[in-house]
C-alpha positions as CSV (number, residue, x, y, z in Angstrom):
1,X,-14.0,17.7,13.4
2,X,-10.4,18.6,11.7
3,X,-8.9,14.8,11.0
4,X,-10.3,11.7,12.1
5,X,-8.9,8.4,11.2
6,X,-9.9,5.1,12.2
7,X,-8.6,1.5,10.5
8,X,-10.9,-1.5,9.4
9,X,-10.4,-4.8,8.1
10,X,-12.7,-7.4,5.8
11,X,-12.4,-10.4,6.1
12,X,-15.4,-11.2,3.6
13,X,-16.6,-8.8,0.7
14,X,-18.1,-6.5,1.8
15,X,-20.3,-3.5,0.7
16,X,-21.6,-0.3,2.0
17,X,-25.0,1.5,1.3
18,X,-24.8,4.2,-1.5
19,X,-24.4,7.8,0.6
20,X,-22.9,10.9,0.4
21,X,-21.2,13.6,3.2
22,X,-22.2,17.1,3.3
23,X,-19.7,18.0,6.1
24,X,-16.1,16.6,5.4
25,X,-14.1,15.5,2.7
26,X,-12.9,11.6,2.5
27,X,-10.2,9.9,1.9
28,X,-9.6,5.7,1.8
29,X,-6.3,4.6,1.9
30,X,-6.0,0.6,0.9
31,X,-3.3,-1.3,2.9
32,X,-4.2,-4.6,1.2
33,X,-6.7,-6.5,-0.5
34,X,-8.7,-4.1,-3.0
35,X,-11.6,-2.0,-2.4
36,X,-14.2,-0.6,-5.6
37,X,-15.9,2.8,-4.9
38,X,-19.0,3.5,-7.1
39,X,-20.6,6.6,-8.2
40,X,-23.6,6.3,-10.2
41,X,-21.8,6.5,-13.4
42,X,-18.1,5.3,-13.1
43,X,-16.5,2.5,-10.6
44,X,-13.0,2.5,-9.8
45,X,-10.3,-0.3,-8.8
46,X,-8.1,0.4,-5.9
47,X,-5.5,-1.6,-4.7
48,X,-2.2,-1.6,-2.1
49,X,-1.1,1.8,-1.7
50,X,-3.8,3.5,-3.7
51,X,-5.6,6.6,-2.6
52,X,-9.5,7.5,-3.3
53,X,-10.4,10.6,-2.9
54,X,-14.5,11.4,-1.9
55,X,-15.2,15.4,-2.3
56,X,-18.1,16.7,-0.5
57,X,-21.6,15.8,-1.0
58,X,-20.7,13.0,-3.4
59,X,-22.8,10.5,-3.8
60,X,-20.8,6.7,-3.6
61,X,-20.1,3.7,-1.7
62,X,-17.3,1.4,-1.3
63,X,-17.7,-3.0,-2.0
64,X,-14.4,-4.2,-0.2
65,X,-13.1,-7.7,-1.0
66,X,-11.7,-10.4,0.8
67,X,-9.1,-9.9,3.6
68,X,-8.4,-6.0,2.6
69,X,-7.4,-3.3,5.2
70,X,-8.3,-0.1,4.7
71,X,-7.8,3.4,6.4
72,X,-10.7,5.7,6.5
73,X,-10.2,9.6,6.7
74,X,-12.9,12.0,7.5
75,X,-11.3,15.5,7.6
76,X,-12.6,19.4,7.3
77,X,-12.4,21.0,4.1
78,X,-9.7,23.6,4.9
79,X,-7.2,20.8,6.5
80,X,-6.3,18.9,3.3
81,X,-6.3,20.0,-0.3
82,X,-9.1,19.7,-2.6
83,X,-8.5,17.9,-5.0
84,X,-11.7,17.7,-7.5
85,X,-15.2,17.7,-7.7
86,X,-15.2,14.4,-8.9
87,X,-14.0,11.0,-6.8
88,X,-11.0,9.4,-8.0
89,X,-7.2,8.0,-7.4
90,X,-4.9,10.5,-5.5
91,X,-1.2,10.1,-5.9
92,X,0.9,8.4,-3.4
93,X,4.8,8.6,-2.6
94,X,7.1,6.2,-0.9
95,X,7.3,8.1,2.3
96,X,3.7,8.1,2.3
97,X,3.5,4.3,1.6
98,X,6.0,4.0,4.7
99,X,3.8,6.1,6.8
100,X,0.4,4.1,6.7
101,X,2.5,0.6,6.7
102,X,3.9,2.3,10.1
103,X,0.0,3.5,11.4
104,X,-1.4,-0.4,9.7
105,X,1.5,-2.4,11.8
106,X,0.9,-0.8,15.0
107,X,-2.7,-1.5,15.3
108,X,-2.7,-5.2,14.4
109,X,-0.2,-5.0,17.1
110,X,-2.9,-3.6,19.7
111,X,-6.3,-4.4,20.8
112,X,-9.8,-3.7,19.7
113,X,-10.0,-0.6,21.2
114,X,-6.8,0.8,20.4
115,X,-7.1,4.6,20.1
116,X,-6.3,5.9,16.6
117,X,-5.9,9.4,17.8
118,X,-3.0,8.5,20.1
119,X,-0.2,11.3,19.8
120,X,1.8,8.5,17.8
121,X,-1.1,8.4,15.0
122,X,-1.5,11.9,15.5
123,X,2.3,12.6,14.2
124,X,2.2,9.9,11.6
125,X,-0.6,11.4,10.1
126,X,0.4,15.0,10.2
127,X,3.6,13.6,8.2
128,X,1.1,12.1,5.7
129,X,-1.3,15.3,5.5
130,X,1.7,17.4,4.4
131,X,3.0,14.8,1.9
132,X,-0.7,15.3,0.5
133,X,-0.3,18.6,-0.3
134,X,1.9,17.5,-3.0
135,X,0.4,14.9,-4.4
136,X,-2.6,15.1,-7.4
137,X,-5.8,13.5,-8.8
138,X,-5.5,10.9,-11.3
139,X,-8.5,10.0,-13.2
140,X,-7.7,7.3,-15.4
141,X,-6.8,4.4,-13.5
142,X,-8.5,1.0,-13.4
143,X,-11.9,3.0,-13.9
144,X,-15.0,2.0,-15.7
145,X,-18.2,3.4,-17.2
146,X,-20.3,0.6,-15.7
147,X,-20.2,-1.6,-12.6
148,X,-17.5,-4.3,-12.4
149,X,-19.3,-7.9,-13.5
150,X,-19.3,-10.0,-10.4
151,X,-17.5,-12.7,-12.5
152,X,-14.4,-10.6,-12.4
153,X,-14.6,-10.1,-8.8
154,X,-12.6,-13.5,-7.5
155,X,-10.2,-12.6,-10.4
156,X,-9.3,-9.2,-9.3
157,X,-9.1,-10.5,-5.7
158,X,-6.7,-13.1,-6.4
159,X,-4.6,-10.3,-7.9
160,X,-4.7,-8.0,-5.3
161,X,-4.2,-10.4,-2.6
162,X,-1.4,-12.5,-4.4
163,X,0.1,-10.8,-7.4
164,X,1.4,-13.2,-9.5
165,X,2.8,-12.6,-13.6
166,X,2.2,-16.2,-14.0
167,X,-2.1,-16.2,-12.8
168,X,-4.1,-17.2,-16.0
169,X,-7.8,-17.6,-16.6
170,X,-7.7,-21.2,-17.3
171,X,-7.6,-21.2,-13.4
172,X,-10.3,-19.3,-12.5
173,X,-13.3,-20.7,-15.9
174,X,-14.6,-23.5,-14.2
175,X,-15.4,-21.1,-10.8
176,X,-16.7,-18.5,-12.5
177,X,-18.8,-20.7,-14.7
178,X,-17.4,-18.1,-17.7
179,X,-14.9,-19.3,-20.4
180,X,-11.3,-17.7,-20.6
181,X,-12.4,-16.3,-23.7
182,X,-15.4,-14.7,-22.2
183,X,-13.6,-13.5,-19.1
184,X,-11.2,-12.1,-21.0
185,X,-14.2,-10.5,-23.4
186,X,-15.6,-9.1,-19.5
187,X,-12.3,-7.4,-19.1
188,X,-12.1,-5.5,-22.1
189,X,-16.1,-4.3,-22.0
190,X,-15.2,-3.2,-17.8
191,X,-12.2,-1.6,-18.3
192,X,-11.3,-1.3,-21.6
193,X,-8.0,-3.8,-21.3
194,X,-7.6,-7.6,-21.6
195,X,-6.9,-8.8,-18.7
196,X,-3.3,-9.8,-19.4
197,X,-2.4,-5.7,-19.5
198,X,-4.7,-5.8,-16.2
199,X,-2.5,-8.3,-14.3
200,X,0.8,-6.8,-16.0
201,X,-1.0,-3.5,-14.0
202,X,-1.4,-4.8,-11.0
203,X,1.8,-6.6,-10.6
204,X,3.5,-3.9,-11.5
205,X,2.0,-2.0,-9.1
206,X,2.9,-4.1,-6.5
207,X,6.1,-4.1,-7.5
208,X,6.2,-0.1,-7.3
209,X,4.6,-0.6,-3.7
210,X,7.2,-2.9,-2.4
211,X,10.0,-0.8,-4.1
212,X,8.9,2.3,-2.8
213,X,9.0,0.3,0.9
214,X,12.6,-0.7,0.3
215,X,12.4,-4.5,-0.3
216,X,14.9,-5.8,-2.4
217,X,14.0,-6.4,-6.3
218,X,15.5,-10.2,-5.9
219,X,12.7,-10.8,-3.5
220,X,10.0,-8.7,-5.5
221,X,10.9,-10.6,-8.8
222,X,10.3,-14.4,-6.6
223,X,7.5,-12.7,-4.8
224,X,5.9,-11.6,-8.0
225,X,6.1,-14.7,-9.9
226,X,9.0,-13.3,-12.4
227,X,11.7,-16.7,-13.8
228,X,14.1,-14.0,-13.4
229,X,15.4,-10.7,-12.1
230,X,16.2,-9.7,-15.4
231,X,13.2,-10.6,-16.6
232,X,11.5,-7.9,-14.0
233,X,13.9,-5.3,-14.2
234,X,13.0,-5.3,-17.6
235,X,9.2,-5.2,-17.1
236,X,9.6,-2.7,-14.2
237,X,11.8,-0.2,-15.5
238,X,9.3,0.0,-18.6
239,X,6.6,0.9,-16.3
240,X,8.7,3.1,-14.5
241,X,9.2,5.4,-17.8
242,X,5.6,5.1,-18.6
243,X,4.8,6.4,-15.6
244,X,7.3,8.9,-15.6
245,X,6.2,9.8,-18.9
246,X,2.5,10.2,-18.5
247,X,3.3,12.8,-15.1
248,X,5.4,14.8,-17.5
249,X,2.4,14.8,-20.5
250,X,0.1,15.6,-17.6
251,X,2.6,18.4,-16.2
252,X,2.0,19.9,-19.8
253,X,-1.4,19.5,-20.6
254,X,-2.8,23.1,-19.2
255,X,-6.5,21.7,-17.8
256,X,-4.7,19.2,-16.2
257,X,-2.7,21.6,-14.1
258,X,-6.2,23.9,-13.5
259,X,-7.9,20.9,-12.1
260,X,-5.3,20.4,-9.9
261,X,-5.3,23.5,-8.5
């Protein structure tokens, strides 16, 4: 085996058995929806247009929420880079992004049996595999020391599936059978953020998503929940420089760069 890829979709949470691969090197790519890979000592959030990265022999395994999309890839060792001995978020760019919306579209468009190794596929995901090779490993998003309190779990769904600047708490207490306060309190023990910096996140990383596919910011700021475009621009172009600014303290930092390599 060199490069196998193969799409699936959830409609309900769902969760695979802890295991580990001694003979490729994996990668999930989320479409939509939000999938949480495990380790035994660290989980980590992915969302739309986020990459995890599975070395070999790595024990982990993957809870999926509701309505997510996901591409699986199983590939040899010497066809994509290695990126660290740990699992964790790989960068994406926008032609990247445009390439697995491409690959996501066509399926739904076929049948159960459509064959994801088509010569179509095929040159997609070369495209993709050398994009890779630029790209690096980021440990330090949306990850936690312990697992992710179920309680959370419709919260950070709603998010993913329907980002909105406006969701509160208030909506989700009664559900949860949790306060706001103690939500909130959940959020800051998981990941070390309230969860008004976590939505602010994961808007804004919608935001970059849908930017980086070309839809206009008018439409992103609606979309997104924003009273204005103004409003957005501000909020986005701030993340933008902190983004900018944190590749360019990581560029500098010398370990950084070793692990990378």
């Amino acid at each position: 085996m060199r490069l196998l890829h193969l799409i699936k979709r959830y409609a309900p949470t769902e969760e695979k058995a802890p295991h580990c691969h001694n003979d490729f090197v994996q990668l999930f790519y989320i479409h939509q929806g939000c999938g949480i890979a495990r380790t035994e000592d660290k989980s980590i959030l992915a969302v739309g247009g986020q990459l995890i990265w599975v070395p070999l022999n790595h024990r982990h395994h993957l809870k999926l929420l509701k309505d997510s999309c996901l591409s699986i890839i199983h590939a040899s060792p010497n066809v994509i880079p290695y990126f660290h001995d740990e699992m964790g978020i790989i960068s994406t760019n926008r032609l990247m992004v445009q390439v697995m919306a491409e690959i996501e579209a066509q399926s739904a468009d076929c049948e159960k049996d459509y064959d994801s190794n088509s010569d179509i596929q095929h040159h997609y995901l070369a495209v993709f595999v050398d994009q890779l090779k630029k790209q690096s490993y980021q440990n330090d998003i949306y990850q936690s020391n312990q697992d992710i309190d179920k309680r959370l779990l419709p919260i950070i769904e709603a998010l993913t599936l329907q980002p909105d600047i406006k969701l509160s708490l208030d909506r989700f207490a009664e559900h949860c059978g949790a306060s706001s306060r103690t939500l909130n309190r959940l959020f800051i023990s998981t990941f070390d953020q309230p969860f008004r910096e976590i939505r602010q996140q994961l808007v804004m990383e919608k935001a970059w998503q849908l930017s980086r596919s070309g839809v206009a910011h008018t439409n992103i700021a609606l979309d997104l929940g924003y009273n204005s475009l103004s409003a957005f621009s501000h909020a986005f172009n701030r993340f933008k420089q902190d983004k900018a600014s944190h590749k360019l303290a990581k560029n500098r930092n010398p370990l950084a760069f070793v692990q990378q390599q």
